[in-house]
N, C-alpha and C positions, 0 to 999 in steps of 0.2 A: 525404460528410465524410471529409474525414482527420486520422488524430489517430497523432499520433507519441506511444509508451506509453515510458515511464521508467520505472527504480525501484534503491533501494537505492543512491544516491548517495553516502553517507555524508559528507555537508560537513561537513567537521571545523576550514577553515580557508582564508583567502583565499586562499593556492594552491592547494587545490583548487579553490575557485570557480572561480578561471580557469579552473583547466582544462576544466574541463564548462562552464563559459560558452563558449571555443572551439570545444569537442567539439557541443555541442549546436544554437550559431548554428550551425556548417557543416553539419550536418544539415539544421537545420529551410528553410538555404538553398535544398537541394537536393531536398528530399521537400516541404517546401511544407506542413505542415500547417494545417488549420485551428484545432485544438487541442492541446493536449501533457497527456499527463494522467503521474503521477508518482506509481507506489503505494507509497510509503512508506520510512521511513530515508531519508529527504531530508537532515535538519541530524542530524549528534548535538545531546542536549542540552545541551553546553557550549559548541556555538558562539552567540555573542551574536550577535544584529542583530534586523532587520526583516523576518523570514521572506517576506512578502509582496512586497519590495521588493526583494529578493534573486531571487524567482523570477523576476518581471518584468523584469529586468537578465537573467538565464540566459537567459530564453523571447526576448529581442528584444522584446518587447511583446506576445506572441503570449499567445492566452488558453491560462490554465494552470489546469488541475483536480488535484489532491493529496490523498492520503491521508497518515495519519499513521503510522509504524510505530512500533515497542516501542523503538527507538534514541532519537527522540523525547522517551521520557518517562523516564528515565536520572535518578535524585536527584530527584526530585520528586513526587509525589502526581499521581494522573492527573487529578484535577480540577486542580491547579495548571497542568498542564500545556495543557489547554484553557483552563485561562483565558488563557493566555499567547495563545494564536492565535486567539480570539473577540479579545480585548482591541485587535490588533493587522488584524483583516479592515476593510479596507477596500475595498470594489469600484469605488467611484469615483475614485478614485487608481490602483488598479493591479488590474486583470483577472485576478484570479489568487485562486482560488476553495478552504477547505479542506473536502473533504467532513466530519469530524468534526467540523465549526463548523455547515456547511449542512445537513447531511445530502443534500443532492441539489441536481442541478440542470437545467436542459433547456437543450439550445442546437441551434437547427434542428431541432426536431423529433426528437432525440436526447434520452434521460433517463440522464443519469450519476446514481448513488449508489453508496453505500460507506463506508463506514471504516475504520480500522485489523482490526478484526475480533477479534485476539486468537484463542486457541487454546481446546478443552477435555477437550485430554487423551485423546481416543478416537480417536489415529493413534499411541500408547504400542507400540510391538511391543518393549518389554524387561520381564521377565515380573517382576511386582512392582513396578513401577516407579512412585514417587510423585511428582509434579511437585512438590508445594511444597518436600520435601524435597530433590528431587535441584535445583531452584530458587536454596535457599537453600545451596548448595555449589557447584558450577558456575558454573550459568545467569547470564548477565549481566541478565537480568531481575532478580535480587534488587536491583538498585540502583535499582528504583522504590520510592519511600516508601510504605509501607502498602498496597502492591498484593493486591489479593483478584483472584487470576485469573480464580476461575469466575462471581464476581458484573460482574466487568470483560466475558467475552465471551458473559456470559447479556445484559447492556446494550446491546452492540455488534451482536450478531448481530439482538439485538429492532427496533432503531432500521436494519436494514436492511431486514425484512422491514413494518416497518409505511412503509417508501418507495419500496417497486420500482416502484412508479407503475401509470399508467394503461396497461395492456394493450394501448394500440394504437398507443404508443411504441417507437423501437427501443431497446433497456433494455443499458445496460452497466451490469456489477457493476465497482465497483474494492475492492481490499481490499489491505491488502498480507499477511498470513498468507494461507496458501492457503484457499480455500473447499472443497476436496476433495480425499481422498488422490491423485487420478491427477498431481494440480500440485505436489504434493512427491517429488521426485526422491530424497530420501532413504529413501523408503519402498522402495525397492532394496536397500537395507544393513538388515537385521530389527536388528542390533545398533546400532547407531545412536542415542544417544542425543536425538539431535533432533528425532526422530520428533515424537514427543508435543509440540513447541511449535511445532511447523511451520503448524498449523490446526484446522479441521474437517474428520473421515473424509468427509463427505457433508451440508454445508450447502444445496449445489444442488438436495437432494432438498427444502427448505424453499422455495424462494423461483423465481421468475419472472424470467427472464433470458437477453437472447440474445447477449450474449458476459460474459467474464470477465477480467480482466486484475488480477494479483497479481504479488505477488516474494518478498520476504524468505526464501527456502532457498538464494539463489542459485545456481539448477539449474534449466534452459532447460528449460521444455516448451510446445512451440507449436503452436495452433492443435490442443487434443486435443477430442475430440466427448463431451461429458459432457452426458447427456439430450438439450437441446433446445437448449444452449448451446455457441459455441466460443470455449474458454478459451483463456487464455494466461499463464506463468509466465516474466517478462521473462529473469529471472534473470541477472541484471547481478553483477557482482563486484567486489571494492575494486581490482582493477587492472586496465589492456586489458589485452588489448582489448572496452570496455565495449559490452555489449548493448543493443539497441532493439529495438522492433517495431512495423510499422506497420498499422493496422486503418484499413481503410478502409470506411465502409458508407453 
């Protein structure tokens, strides 16, 4: 199988669509995937449409798996914000699947799960440093309505671990926070305020997984050897030349 990895698109607006509608058919032209999977910051939350029907237009038709990212849920309550893409999953209409609505799913003998995932504060390297507070100064995440971080990626992270499936699947994680400090690039700069929202130090030490594919730091790190898994941090950026990656297994 091949599955052409995405992430961090940020559609913000029908010009961009096109653009990565371009960018993406000529890829998917030329690499041929079987799948396109897409870990998160896909839409901002203020672009309107039919998220589903939109991807399916980007993908060619091509079956598309997605994670949701923290862009996603921007002015709204994280429950509002799932209900917007349960409300709108349609699989018989359009191939194009959210894990945060499914939580999982298998295709050929392949088992995708994941979610957005969310952060919990233990990749912090500025000394004292409080999320909610430096959160609600900062962090663009304050513009989610009544966001409770820790109860959000105590939920997140549970609802992956109770579907990494059956053990004799080839098991992709998709998240879009990182699952583990080596996939956040920022972990390089100790000053760095982003540390701490970037993921989990070591989720992979939690769950069963033979690869990994994330974004949201926008900093490339590919194909690194984490226990028994090899991950990959797309780390795509709001401008080209935009990143991809292809896993092939």
């Amino acid at each position: 199988m091949k599955i052409l990895a995405l992430s961090d698109l940020h559609i913000n607006s029908i010009v961009r669509f096109q653009e990565y509608k371009r960018w993406i058919r000529t890829l998917a032209l030329g690499l041929k995937p079987d799948v396109i999977v897409i870990t998160g910051d896909v839409f901002e939350s203020n672009y309107v449409c039919n998220h589903y029907e939109q991807l399916a237009e980007l993908a060619g038709r091509r079956k598309v798996i997605f994670t949701l990212g923290n862009h996603e849920f921007f002015d709204r309550t994280p429950a509002e914000t799932l209900r917007v893409y349960r409300s709108n999953y349609n699989p018989n209409q359009y191939d194009v699947h959210c894990l945060d609505v499914i939580n999982e799913l298998d295709v050929n003998g392949v088992h995708f799960f994941g979610n957005v995932l969310w952060y919990d504060g233990s990749m912090a390297t500025i000394q004292n440093q409080d999320m909610s507070t430096f959160a609600n100064g900062t962090w663009a995440d304050k513009y989610i309505v009544d966001f409770d971080w820790l109860k959000e990626s105590n939920k997140y992270s549970e609802q992956i671990r109770w579907h990494s499936g059956d053990s004799s699947s080839t098991k992709i994680l998709c998240t879009h926070c990182a699952p583990h400090r080596l996939l956040n690039g920022w972990m390089s700069e100790k000053d760095s305020p982003y540390n701490a929202f970037s993921g989990f130090n070591n989720f992979l030490g939690d769950v069963d997984t033979d690869y990994v594919l994330c974004g949201h730091t926008h900093w490339r790190q590919v194909e690194v050897k984490i226990l028994d898994a090899v991950c990959t941090n797309i780390g795509n950026d709001y401008a080209p030349p935009y990143q991809y990656y292809l896993l092939e297994v």
